[in-house]
Each structure stands twice: as structure tokens, then as C-alpha cells.
N, C-alpha and C positions, 0 to 999 in steps of 0.2 A: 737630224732626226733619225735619219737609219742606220748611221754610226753609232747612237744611243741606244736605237733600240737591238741592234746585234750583240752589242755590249751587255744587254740584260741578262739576267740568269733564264733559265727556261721555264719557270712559275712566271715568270711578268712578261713572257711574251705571249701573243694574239696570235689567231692563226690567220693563213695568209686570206682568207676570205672575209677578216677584218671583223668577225662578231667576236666575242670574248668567249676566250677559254671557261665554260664551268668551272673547272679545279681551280685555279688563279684568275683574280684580277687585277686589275689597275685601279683603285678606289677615284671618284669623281672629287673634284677641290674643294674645298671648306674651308676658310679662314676663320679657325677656332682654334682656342688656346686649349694646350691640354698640361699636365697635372706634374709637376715636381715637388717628389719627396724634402722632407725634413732633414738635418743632421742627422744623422742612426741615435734612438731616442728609443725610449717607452712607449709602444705602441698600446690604443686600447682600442681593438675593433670590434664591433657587435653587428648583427644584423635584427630588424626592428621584428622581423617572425621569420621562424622556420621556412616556411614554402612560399616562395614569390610566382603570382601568376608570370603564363608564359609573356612573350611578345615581345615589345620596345623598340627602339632605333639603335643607329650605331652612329655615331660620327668617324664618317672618315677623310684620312687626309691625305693623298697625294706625297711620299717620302721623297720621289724623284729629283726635285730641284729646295734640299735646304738650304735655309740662309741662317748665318751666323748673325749673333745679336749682341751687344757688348752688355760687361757686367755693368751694373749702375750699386749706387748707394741709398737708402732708403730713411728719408729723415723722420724724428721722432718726434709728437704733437709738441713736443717742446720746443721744439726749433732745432735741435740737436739733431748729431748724423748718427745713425745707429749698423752696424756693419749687416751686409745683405748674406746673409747667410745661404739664400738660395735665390732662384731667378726664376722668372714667368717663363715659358715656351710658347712662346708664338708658330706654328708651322706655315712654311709658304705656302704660297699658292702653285698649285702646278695642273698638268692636264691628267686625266684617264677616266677611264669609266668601268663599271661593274656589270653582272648579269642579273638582271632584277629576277628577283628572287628564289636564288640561289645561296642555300645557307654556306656563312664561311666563319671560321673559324679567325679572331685577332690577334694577333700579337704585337705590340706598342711595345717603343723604346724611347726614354724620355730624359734627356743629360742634360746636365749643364753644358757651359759654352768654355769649359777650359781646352776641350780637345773633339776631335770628332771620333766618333766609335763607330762600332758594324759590329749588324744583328745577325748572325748564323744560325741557320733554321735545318736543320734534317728531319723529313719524316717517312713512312711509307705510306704511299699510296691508297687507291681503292683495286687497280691489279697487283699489290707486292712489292710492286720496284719504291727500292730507295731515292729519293731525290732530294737535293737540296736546293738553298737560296741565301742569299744575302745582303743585304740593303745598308748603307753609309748614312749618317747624317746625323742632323742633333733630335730630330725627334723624327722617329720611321712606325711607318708600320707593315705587318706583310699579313696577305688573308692567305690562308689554306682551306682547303675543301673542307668542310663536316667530316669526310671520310676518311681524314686522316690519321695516323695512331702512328703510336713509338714516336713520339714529336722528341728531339731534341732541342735545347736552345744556349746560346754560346754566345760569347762578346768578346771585340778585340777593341784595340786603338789604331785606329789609322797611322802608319809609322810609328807605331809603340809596341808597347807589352798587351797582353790578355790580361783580361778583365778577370780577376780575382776573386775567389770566394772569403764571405765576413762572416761574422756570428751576429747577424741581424739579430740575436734574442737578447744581448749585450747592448748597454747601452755606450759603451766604448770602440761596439764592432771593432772586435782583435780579426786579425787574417786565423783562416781556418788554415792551419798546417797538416802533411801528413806525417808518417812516422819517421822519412827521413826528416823534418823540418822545412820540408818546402812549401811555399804556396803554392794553393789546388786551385786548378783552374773554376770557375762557377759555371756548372752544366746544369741544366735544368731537365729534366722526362719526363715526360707524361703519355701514358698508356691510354688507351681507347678509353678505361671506365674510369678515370682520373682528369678527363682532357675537361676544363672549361672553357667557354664561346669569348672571353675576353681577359687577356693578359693584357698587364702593364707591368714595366720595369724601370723603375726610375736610378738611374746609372750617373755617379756623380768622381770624381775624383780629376785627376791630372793622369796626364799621360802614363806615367811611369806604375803610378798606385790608383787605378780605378778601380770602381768597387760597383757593386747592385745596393745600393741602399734601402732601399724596400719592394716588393715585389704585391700586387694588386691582380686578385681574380677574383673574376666576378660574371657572372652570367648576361648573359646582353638583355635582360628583361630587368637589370638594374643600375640604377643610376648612383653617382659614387660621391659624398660629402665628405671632406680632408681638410680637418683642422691642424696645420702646420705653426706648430710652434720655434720660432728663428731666434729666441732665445729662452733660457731654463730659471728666468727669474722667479718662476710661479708654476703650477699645475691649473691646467685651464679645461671645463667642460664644451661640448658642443650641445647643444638644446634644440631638437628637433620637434616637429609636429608639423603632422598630413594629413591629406582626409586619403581614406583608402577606395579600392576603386565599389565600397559597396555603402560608402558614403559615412562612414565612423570614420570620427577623428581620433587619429593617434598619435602617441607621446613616445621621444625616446631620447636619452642623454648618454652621454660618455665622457670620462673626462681622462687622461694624459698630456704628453708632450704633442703626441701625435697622436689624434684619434681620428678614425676611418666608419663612417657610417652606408650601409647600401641600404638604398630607398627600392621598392618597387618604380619600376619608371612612367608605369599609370599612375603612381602618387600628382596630386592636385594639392592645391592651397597650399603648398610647401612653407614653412615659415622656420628660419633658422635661427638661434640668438648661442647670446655668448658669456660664459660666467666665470668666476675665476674661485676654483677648492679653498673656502676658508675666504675670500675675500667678497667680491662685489659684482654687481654684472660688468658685463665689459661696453663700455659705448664709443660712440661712436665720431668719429673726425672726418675730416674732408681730406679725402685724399688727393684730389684735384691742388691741395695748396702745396707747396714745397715745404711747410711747415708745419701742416698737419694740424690744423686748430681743432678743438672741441666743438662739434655743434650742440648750440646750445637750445633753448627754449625759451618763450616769451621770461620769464623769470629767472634766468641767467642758469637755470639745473641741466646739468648733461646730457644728451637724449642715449639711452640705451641704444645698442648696433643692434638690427634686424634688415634679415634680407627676406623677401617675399618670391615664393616662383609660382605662376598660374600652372604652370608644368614643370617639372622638376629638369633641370640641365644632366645630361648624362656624366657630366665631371664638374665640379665644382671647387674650388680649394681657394682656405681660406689664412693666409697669412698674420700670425698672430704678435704679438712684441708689448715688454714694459710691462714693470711692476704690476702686484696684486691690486693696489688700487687706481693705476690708472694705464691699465693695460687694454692694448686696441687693435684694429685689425688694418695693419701696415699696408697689405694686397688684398685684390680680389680678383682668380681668373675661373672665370667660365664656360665649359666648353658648350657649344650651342647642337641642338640634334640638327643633322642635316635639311630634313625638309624645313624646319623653322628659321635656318640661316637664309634658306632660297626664298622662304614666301615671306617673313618677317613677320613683326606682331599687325595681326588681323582685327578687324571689328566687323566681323559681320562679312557683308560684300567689298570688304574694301581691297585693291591694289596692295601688292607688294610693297615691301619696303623697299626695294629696287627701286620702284619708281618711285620713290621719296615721297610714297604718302604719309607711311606712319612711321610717328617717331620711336627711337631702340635708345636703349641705354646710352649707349657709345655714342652716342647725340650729344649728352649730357654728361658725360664722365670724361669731361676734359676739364682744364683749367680754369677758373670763376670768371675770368676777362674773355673767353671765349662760348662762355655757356649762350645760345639761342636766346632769343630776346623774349620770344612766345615759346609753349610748351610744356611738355616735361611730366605728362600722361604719359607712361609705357605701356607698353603689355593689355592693351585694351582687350577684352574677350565680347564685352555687350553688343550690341549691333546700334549705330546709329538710326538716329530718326529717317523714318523717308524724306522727310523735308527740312535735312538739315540745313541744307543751302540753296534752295531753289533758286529761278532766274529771274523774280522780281527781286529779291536780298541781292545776287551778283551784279545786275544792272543797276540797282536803285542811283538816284543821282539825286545828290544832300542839296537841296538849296539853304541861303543864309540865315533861315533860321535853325537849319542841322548842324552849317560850318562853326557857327557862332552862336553860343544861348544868349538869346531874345534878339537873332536877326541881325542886322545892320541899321543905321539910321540913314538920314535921304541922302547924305553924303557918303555914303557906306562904309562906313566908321563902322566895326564891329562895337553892338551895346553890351556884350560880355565877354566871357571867356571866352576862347577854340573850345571847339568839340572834336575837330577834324584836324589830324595835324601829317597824315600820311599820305605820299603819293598826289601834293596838292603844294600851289606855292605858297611861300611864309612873305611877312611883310618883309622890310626893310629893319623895322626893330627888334623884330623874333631872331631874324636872322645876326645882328651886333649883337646880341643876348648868349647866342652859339657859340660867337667868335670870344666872346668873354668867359665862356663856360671851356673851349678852348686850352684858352692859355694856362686861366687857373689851374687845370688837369696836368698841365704840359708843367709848372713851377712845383706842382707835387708831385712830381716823378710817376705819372700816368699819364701811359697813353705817348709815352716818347716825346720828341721836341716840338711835335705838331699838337699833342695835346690829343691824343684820337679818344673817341671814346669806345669803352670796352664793349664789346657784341651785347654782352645781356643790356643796354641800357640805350644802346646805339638808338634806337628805337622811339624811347621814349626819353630823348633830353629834353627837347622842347616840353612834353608833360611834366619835368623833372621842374623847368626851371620857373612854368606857367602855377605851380601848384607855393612853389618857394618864392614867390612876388617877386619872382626875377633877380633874386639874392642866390649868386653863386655859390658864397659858402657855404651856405643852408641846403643849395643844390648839392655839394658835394656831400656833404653828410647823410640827405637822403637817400644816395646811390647805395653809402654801409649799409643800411636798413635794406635795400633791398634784394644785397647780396647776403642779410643775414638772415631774413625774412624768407626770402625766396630762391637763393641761387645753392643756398646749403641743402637746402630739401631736396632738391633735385637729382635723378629723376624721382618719380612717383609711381611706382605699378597700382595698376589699379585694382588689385586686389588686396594693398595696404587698408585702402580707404571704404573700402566697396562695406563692409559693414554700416560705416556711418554713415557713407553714402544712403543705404538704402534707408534711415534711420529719417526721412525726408523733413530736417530741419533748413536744406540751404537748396536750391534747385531752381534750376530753369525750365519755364514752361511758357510756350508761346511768343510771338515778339509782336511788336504793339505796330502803331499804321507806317510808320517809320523804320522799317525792318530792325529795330534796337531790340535785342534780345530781354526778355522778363523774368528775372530772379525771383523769387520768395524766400525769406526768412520767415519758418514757423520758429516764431521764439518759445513754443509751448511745448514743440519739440526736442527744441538743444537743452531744457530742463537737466536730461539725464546725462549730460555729458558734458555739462556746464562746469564740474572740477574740473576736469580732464582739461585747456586751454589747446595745448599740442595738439588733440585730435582735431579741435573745432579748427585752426588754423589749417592744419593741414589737409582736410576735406574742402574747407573753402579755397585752398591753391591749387587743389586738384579742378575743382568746379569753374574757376575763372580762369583757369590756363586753357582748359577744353574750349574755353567759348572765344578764348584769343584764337588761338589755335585750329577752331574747325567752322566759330559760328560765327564772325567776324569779316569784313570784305575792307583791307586799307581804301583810304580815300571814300567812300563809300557809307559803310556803318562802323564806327569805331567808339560804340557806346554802348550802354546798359541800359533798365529801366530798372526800380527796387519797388516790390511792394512788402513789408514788414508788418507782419499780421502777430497782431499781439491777443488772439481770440483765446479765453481760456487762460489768459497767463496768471490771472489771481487766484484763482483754484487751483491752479495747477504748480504755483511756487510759497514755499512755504519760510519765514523770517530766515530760519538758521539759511537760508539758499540764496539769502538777497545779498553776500559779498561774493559768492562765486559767480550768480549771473551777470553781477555788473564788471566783473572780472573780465568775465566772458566776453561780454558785448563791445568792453576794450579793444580787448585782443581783436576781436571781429572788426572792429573801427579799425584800427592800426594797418590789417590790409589791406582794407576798400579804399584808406584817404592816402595812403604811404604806397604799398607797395604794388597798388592798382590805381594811383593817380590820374584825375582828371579822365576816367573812364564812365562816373554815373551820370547820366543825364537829366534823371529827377527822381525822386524818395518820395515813396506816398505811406504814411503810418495807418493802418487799419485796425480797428478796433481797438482802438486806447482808451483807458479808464482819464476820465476826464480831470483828475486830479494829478494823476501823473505825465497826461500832456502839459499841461500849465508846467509844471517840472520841466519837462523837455524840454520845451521850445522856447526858456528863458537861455538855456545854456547851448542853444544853435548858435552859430558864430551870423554872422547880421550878412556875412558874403553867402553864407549857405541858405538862408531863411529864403530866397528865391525856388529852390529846387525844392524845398521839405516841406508837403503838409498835410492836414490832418483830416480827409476826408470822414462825413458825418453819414453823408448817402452814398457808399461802397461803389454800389454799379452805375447811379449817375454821373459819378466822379470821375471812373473806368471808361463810359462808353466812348466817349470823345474819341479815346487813345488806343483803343483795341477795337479788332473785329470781334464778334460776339463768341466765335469757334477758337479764339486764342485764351481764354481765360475761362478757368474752372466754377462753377455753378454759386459758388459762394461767393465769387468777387461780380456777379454778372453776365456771366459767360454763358455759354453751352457746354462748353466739354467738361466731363465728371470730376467731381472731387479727387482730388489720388490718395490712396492710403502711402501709411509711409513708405512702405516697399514698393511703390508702385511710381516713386518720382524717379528712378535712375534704371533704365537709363531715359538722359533728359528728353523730352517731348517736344516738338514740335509741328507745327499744323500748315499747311495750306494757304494762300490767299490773306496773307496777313496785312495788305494794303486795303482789303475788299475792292479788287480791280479788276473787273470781268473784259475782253478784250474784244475790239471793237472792230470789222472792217473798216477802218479810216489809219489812213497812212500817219507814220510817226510826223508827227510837228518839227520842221525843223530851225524852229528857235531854242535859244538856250535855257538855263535855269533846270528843265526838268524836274522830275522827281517831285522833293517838299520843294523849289522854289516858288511855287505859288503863294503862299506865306507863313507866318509864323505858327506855331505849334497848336494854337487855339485854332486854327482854320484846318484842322484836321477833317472835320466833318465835310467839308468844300470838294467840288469837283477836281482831280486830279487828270492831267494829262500827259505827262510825259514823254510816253511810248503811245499816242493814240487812245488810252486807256480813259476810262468812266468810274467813278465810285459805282458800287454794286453793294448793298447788304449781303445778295447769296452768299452762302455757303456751298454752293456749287463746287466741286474740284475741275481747278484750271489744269484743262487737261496738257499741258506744260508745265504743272507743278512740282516737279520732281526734282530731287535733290541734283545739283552738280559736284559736290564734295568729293566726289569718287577719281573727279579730273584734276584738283587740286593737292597741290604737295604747300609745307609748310612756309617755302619763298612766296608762293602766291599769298598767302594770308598773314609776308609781315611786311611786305611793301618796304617802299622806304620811306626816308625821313629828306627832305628836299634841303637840303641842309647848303647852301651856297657862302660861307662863311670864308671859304676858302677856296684857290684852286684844289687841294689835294680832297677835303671834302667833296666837290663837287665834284669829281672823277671819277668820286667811289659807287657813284648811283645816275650818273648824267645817262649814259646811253643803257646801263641796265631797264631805267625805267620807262621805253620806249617799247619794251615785250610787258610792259604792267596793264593790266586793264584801267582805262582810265574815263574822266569825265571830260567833255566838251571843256569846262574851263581849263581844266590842268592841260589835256590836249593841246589848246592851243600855247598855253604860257609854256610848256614844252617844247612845241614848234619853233617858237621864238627864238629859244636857247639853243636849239641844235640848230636853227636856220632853214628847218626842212617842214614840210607838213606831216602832223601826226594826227591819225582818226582815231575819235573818240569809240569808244567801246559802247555801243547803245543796242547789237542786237545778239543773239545766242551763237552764229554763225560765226561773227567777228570774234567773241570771245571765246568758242572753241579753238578759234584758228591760233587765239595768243598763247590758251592756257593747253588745250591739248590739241595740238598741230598732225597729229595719226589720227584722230577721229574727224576731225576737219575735211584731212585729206580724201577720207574715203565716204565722206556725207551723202557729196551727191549721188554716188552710184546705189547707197545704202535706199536714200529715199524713191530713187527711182524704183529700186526693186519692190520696197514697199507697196505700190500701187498694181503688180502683177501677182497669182497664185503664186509661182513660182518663191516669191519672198517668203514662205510658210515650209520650201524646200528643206531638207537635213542641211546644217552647213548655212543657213539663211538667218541663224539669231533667235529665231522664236521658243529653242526650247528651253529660253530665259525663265518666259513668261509661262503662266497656266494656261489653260482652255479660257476661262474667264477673260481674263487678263488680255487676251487676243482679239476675243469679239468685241470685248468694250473700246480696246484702240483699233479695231476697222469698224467699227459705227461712223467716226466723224474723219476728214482727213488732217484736220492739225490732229485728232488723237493719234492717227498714224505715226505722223512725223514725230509728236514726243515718243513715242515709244521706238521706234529707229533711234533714235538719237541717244537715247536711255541705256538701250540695247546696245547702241555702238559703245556708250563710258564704260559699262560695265566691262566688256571684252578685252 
């Protein structure tokens, strides 16, 4: 390291007292891709208005330690190889840091990977003196002070020639000669009133004949859109629209080879699309395939390419390829603003994506056989519920009428399906059903010679193969479905959807006495967007990925409830509308029974015209007539199965009606067992939870944890969400799958850090030979899931009970005034709110 750092120019060294130089820094790491130019082409650059407010971020990146990248080939949705004309930059990671806020001036250099280049930098100072710098590698950058003028800028090849001047206005870029016919070196100047806060130089060629292929300046208060065209079959538009930062949406197109759009970087709702001069829009493929397939739509039509940014990326470029009419976007690289790369996409109070709470693109932008099983929400901006996961849902413990719809019989034979197929063990026959689902996989060339099965589905075979009457081939075909359904959509920002989201035709609210989460379909609502199928599908895979994904506990609760409120639907649909709705309602079927299989637990239809139920429920299949029906008295039908505070005033409830903007973000309550807690020690027999009995015995005393039915709606003052401790592993469990040894290796000792139930606990035990304790109280299951907050409990609740805990430094200026006194009223209020205080930190 002091051999390196001697080695540096005098701009990238520190002084010896170790703070950073003002005039120069060392930029801090970012693993973000930034931006290479096109072939030398027809550029069409515009900017969307004259004067962009001040401000913005920078990304910056550590040049010190580059890594070379090899080229690749870029196939075409036809299966064909199509030549790569250019290549992503990836920049390494490396160390340094910067002087917070200290303005500096960027200069970026951005090559391909045939050779390595160096950036030469001369300027004068803020006393006069000349000084220079120069930095190696395949993408560099160097900061100079604000104060800097007379900038020079120059490029060589590392063991080559200098970097050559072109006639960038040529779409041939001929070398610029002078009058003897030599080439001239490319010097760039810029003077104090010429100087912009952000160059880019995208620098491409070989050794011998390198060149600046385009050159990019732009102010740091804007973000940069580059439609690169890798080949000249067509003339292609870029198609912008933002909302600005005073809340008007604006519109803005450009169309060439290469066209360059700068955004203000306050722009929001960013939404990009893609068209081809004279031809068609451009849509959109999976570029996760090697092949590049079409994604398609329920009706086999092309889905147009859109990209959505809740915040606009400070470089974005987008790789375009193929004909006028079926021309598509081969790349996508994004460079990410700094602070968003460190804290990741947010909802609210949640943890960083560092700690693998919330899911990012790059979750989902790998290969279809490695896409995440649960998921595929990005970019969350809303704030979750308070009680998206409190610690009656984390602990809840399913008895056999949860495991299994309608219980077991005296022999304990399950009398229907699983409900429960995660983090729990399988029969004997579930299990040969695996070991068949296996091989088939493994004789169709998936999944290798052991037959594995691909991540997205790893998850849910057993549901795959429980729904397919345990017909393999039927199982396999159902996996396409839900790689077409589901894995091509992916990921999903959530400000795709957020429209229709808030449009409150599909929404969860409340979970019933069995912590199963409560959907609603207002069919009166999806009226207006009942042609449209794509959106109705893709709103619903945004809404059931959330509730895998955040509201869900493997082994535990790993179901639904539906109520389907047909209120208004006569009035409100008119003939010419009855093949789109039932269209509709299709498409809506196709994901609840296919590609969210074996997830609902029971269908209640609410207000059905009495002649159209007769309809209905001739064409239920006789296996499903069990779970569907058609409630006559609304809230008597309801009460059994919710506490009064989970369901909205119209089904029997207390909590208000929601308008339609008023369901997203989804809602959740409190006490949704109605189980007020009791001085009497946990029971320590088994069962728990619903094992007391089958689903009709709702209304029945419940004891599990020491616990009593209660009507109150009191708040359990422990009713506070834990979501904030859990990352995505916690909420997909596994799948107990013993079919094989190499199966059972893949989850045997992972699932010993799972939270688990007394049964699986012990058939666990078994298997490893050791004793495993069951997860029954909040202490235990901080300790599995968040083992830092754990560690420092005790001292946290100690403090709790002196002054001293209301210290600076002591957690309280979490909470409000309010907020304080109501948790030192009682002492469990104390302890939740420690506890609470401790997740958030």
C-alpha cells in the first residue's frame, strides 16, 4: 500500500495527517456500471428544457484497482448470434474516500477491453501553479477541484500510440489530419467559463488506432439516457416521460443511431419506451435467456419494452439490435447514484439492501432457472403496514386442520389436501412423488443428471405436483406456465403498477383468526381495465409476490383467504363488456390456480346476483366446491373467521370502507387472533396454535402460548411488526424434500437456523441426531433471525427500566413524546418498544 500510494500522482495523494486533500480525492467504491458509446454514428442529442434545477448526486468509482472483462457475443431473440459491437463496463471495486462536500469537478473515461488507455489531465490550480495527473485503466475517473481552469485532457495506450483525433460529426469518423497529413493528437480545453462538473469519454479502438468515439457533458444536476444502436438496420426513437420536480408530467422523444437524452436528476416516475422511424414500437425479450425469447401476453401479442425509474439512474444506456419490425433492446446497464447503491431500494423504515431485506433488480436479472422462488417487487417507495408481521403471525403454530384442509381423521390420515408444505416433513408418498418429478426433469435435460429442480420453482414442487394429481407430465408443463406467467415479468417496480394498484380492484386487508392473509377482488372495480388483461395480471403478481415475499412465515402460514365481492357489478357492466370481463376473470383464474397454486385456503363470493350464482357453481370443479361459497348473511358468514378490527364495515368489520386509493399500500391490523395475553406460563404440550380443531372451532378458546380468545380490540402492546428483521431466506424456507441424498444436503443443516414448530423441531432432531428447540417465544426467534439484536437485548431491556434509557444515545429519539409515555405506562409496553427500537437500529 505505500508503494502504491508513492506511486500516485500528487492530485491522489492525502496528506500525511490522513483527512483528504480538498483539491483532489480518492472517490469511495460503487459497483456500478457506467456507459459505452456506439460505433461513430448519427448522434441526436436534445435536452427535455433549457435550465435544469441545481443539485443531484454523482456516482463515483474508485479507478485504482481495474479489472479487465472479456468480450462476449450477444444472441438474437431468434436464437441467432448477432456480433457485439460494444461491451458493458463494469468498474471494480476498490478503496478511497472523498471530502463531504467539497464541490469537484469529473472527468470519466470509458473503453472497451481491447487495450488498456491513460487519462492525462493538466490544469491550473486555485494559486496559478500548473499540475498534472494521470490514471490507467479500462474505466477511470479523476476529480479536480471547482477551482480549476485551463483543464487539458489527453489519452494514450498503455504500450501503444496516442489516442487520435476523429471527425465525430462523420458517421465514418475519418482521422482529422493536419496540413502535413498526420494525425493529430485528441486534446480537449476547457477554460473556467466553458468548464462542465461532468465529462465522459467513451474511448474505443485497438492499440495502434484508438479513437474518442463520443464525448458526453453534462452538468451533475443531470442524469444521462443513451440509446445505443449495435447495429444500422433501422433508425430508432427513444420515448421519454417524467414528472418534474413541480409535479407536471413531461414528454420528450429523439430518434437516431445514437440518441443522448439528459433528464433533470430530481425527475421521478421516469418511464422510458422504445419505437422504430417508420416502423413499430420496439418490445420487449428476456434477456436472462440465451435466446432471447419474446415475452409475450396472456394472448400470445408482444409486450412493448418499458423501463420504469421511481428516481432516475445518473447513466442509463440502452442497447438496441434488429430490424424495423422486430427490433429489441439486446443490453441494459445502469449506473446507480451512490447513496442508493449503500442503502438500496427502501420502504419506509426498512433496512438496507445490504442486509438482504429488500429485493433489487440484480435479484431478478439473472437466468429463468435461477430467478428466486418468492419476489420480484423492486423499487418499493410506500411504507409498509405497522403490523405487517407481528409476533402472533411469526409464532403462530398450524395445527391439522392448517396442515391439511378439513384436519386429519382418528388415524391421522390427512382428509384433504396440504396447506403446509414448507419447513415441515412430507409423507413417505409426497416424498416418491419428488423422487419422480426428479428424474422426469433429469431425462428432459433439466436440472442436470440428478434432475435438480430450477430455484424459481424449487419451492413449490410439491404444490406443483399436489395441484397436477401427482402427474408428472402435467407437473412439468405447469413449471412453463410459470416461467411464462411469472418469471418473464420479473422484476416488477413498483411504480409500473402503482396506478392500478391504487385503482383498488385486487388488495389485501387484514388476516382472518388463523394469521392467513385476506385479499379482495372488487370486480366492480377491474370494470375499467377489464380490456387491458396484461395489466390485470401483472398488478395481481405484483400483490401476491408482496404477500409471499413479506406477509407469509414458511411452515407457519403459507396461505390466503379470498373474498370476491361482486357489489354493484350489474350496474356497473354493460353487454358489449361481458367477453372482456370474463376474459378477464380468465386471466385472473390462470394465476391464482397455476401460477400461485395450492396457496388459497377458501373463496367466499359476496353479493352475487342469484341467477349468476346458479351459473357459477354448476361449473366449480366438485374438488373445489369444498373451499367456495356463497355467503347470503355477509358478516355472520365473516364473523367466525376474522376479528371484527380485520375486515372493513361492509363485510362486518369495524375498520372503514377504503376508497380505491386508499387500498395500496396494503393494510394490516393488530390482534388478528383476538388473543389478549394472560399471566399463565406457556403450555408445554404440543399442537399449538389452530391444533385445537378444525376451522369451524374458530370461535373456541385458543391456547397455545398461554393465550385466551378476547373480542378487545385492545392493541397488544407486542403487536409490532418484525418484517424489519427478516430478509427474503427467512420468508422462503424450505421445501423438506428427502428424495435423495443430494436433495437432502441442500436444506438438512440450513434448516436448523429456520424458525420452526415443535413437530418439525423434533422430526428435525431426529434427522440430524441432535436436539432442535422449537421457536415458541420472540427472544428465541430474534436469536435465529436477527442474532445483533438478540445479542444486545438484555442490556437494552435493562436500561429500559432506569432514567438513564431516555439518555441521547439510549434509542428513544425513535419514538415521539406520545409514543414514550404510552410504552412506560405498563412494563411489557416497555419491553416491546426496546425491542422495536432495537430492529429498527
Amino acid at each position: 500500500h505505500a508503494a502504491a500510494r508513492a506511486a500516485r500522482p500528487a492530485c491522489w495523494r492525502t496528506p500525511a495527517g490522513g483527512d483528504c486533500d480538498p483539491a483532489c480525492a480518492i472517490p469511495p467504491t460503487a459497483p456500478t456500471p457506467t456507459l459505452l458509446s456506439g460505433r461513430p454514428g448519427v448522434k441526436a442529442s436534445a435536452k427535455p428544457h433549457d435550465s435544469l434545477p441545481e443539485g443531484g448526486s454523482d456516482v463515483e468509482v474508485n479507478p485504482s484497482s481495474p479489472r479487465q472483462r472479456s468480450c462476449s457475443r450477444s444472441p438474437s431473440p431468434r436464437g441467432g448470434t448477432a456480433q457485439a459491437v460494444g461491451h458493458s463496463l463494469l468498474p471494480a471495486p476498490g478503496r478511497g474516500r472523498r471530502c463531504a462536500g467539497a464541490p469537484q469537478i469529473v472527468f470519466e473515461m470509458s473503453c472497451d477491453y481491447l487495450c488498456v488507455r491513460t487519462m492525462h489531465i493538466s490544469y491550473v490550480d486555485f494559486s496559478g501553479r500548473r499540475q498534472t495527473c494521470a490514471q490507467s485503466g479500462f474505466n477511470v475517473k479523476i476529480f479536480l477541484p471547482a477551482s480549476s481552469r485551463d483543464v487539458e485532457v489527453s489519452f494514450s495506450v498503455v504500450g501503444g500510440n496516442r489516442v487520435y483525433k476523429v471527425d465525430r460529426s462523420d458517421r465514418a469518423a475519418p482521422w482529422v489530419r493536419d496540413a502535413s497529413g498526420h494525425c493529430m493528437p485528441e486534446t480537449f480545453v476547457y477554460t473556467s467559463d466553458s468548464m462542465p462538473q461532468h465529462v465522459q469519454y467513451f474511448v474505443r479502438g485497438s492499440s495502434l488506432h484508438s479513437w474518442v468515439a463520443q464525448v458526453d457533458e453534462r452538468q451533475r444536476s443531470e442524469s444521462l439516457l443513451h440509446l445505443i444502436s449495435r447495429d444500422y438496420n433501422c433508425v430508432r426513437s427513444l420515448n421519454v416521460a417524467y414528472t418534474d420536480l413541480d409535479g407536471g408530467r413531461q414528454q420528450w422523444s429523439g430518434s437516431g443511431y445514437n440518441v443522448t437524452c439528459h433528464l433533470p436528476s430530481d425527475a421521478r416516475d421516469v418511464e422510458v419506451t422504445f419505437s422504430v422511424v417508420g416502423g413499430r414500437k420496439v418490445c420487449k425479450v428476456d434477456r436472462r435467456e440465451p435466446a432471447m425469447p419474446w415475452v409475450e401476453d396472456l394472448d400470445g401479442h408482444r409486450l412493448p419494452e418499458k423501463f420504469f425509474y421511481a428516481k432516475c439512474p445518473p447513466c442509463a444506456q440502452y442497447d438496441i439490435r434488429g430490424p424495423s419490425l422486430h427490433a429489441f433492446i439486446s443490453h441494459v446497464f445502469e449506473q446507480q447514484d451512490l447513496a442508493a447503491a449503500s442503502s438500496g431500494s427502501t420502504m419506509g423504515s426498512m433496512p438496507s439492501t445490504g442486509s438482504g431485506i429488500a429485493d433489487g433488480r440484480g435479484d431478478f436479472g439473472v437466468a429463468a432457472e435461477m430467478v428466486p422462488a418468492i419476489g420480484g417487487g423492486v423499487e418499493l417507495q410506500a411504507p409498509h403496514s405497522e403490523f405487517l408481521l407481528p409476533k402472533e403471525v411469526a409464532l403462530f403454530e398450524p395445527g391439522p386442520a392448517q396442515l391439511f384442509f378439513g384436519g386429519v381423521d382418528a388415524e391421522g390420515k390427512p382428509k384433504g389436501p396440504r396447506q403446509i408444505f414448507l419447513n415441515t416433513p412430507l409423507s413417505d408418498t409426497e416424498t416418491a412423488a419428488l423422487a419422480e418429478l426428479h428424474r422426469t426433469l433429469a431425462k428432459r435435460g433439466i436440472g442436470g443428471e440428478m434432475g435438480d429442480f430450477p430455484r424459481y420453482m424449487e419451492l413449490h414442487a410439491l404444490r406443483i405436483l399436489q395441484t397436477c394429481k401427482w402427474n408428472v407430465n402435467k407437473s412439468v408443463e405447469l413449471m412453463k406456465t410459470m416461467v411464462k406467467e411469472r418469471v418473464r415479468r420479473l422484476p416488477m417496480a413498483e411504480a409500473e403498477v402503482l396506478p392500478d394498484l391504487k385503482k383498488g380492484f385486487f388488495y389485501f386487508h387484514g388476516r382472518d383468526r388463523f394469521c392467513r392473509p385476506c385479499f379482495v377482488i372488487r370486480l366492480e372495480r377491474l370494470i375499467p381495465m377489464a380490456s387491458n388483461k396484461e395489466r390485470i395480471v401483472r398488478c395481481v403478481i405484483f400483490t401476491l409476490e408482496y404477500a409471499l415475499r413479506y406477509v407469509m412465515v414458511p411452515g407457519r402460514v403459507e396461505n390466503w383467504v379470498v373474498l370476491v365481492d361482486f357489489a354493484n357489478i350489474l350496474s356497473a357492466v354493460s353487454p358489449l363488456q361481458t367477453g372482456s370481463l370474463a376474459s378477464a376473470a380468465a386471466a385472473l383464474g390462470t394465476a391464482l390456480e397455476k401460477v400461485y397454486c395450492g396457496r388459497m385456503s377458501w373463496l367466499k363470493i359476496l353479493n352475487m346476483p342469484s341467477f349468476i350464482g346458479r351459473a357459477v357453481n354448476s361449473v366449480i370443479p366438485a374438488e373445489k366446491k369444498e373451499k367456495i361459497s356463497f355467503p347470503t348473511d355477509i358478516a355472520a358468514e365473516l364473523a367466525p373467521h376474522f376479528e371484527p378490527n380485520q375486515l372493513e364495515q361492509k363485510y362486518g368489520g369495524t375498520a372503514p370502507d377504503l376508497e380505491p386509493h386508499e387500498t395500496y399500500p396494503f393494510r394490516f391490523f393488530p390482534n388478528c387472533r383476538g388473543l389478549e395475553e394472560e399471566a399463565v406460563p406457556p403450555s408445554g404440550g404440543g399442537g399449538g396454535g389452530g391444533s385445537s380443531a378444525a376451522e369451524d372451532g374458530a370461535g373456541k378458546e385458543l391456547s397455545s402460548f398461554g393465550l385466551r380468545r378476547s373480542h378487545s380490540t385492545l392493541r397488544d402492546p407486542e403487536a409490532f411488526s418484525l418484517h424489519e428483521s427478516t430478509s427474503r431466506a427467512f420468508h422462503e424456507g424450505f421445501l423438506w424434500d428427502t428424495s435423495s441424498e443430494t436433495s437432502r444436503a441442500k436444506w438438512l443443516e440450513a434448516a436448523r437456523e429456520q424458525s420452526l414448530t415443535p413437530e418439525a423441531a423434533r422430526w428435525l432432531g431426529k434427522e440430524l441426531g441432535e436436539g432442535i428447540e422449537p421457536c415458541r417465544d420472540l427472544e428465541m426467534w430474534l436469536e435465529l433471525i436477527n442474532p445483533v439484536a438478540r445479542r444486545h437485548s438484555s442490556q437494552w431491556l435493562e436500561e429500559e427500566t432506569t432514567p438513564s434509557a431516555c439518555s441521547p444515545g439510549g434509542g428513544d429519539e425513535f419514538l415521539s413524546n406520545e409514543q414514550q409515555d404510552e410504552e412506560a405506562s405498563t412494563p411489557s409496553a416497555s419491553t416491546a418498544g426496546s425491542v422495536r427500537r432495537l430492529i429498527s437500529i
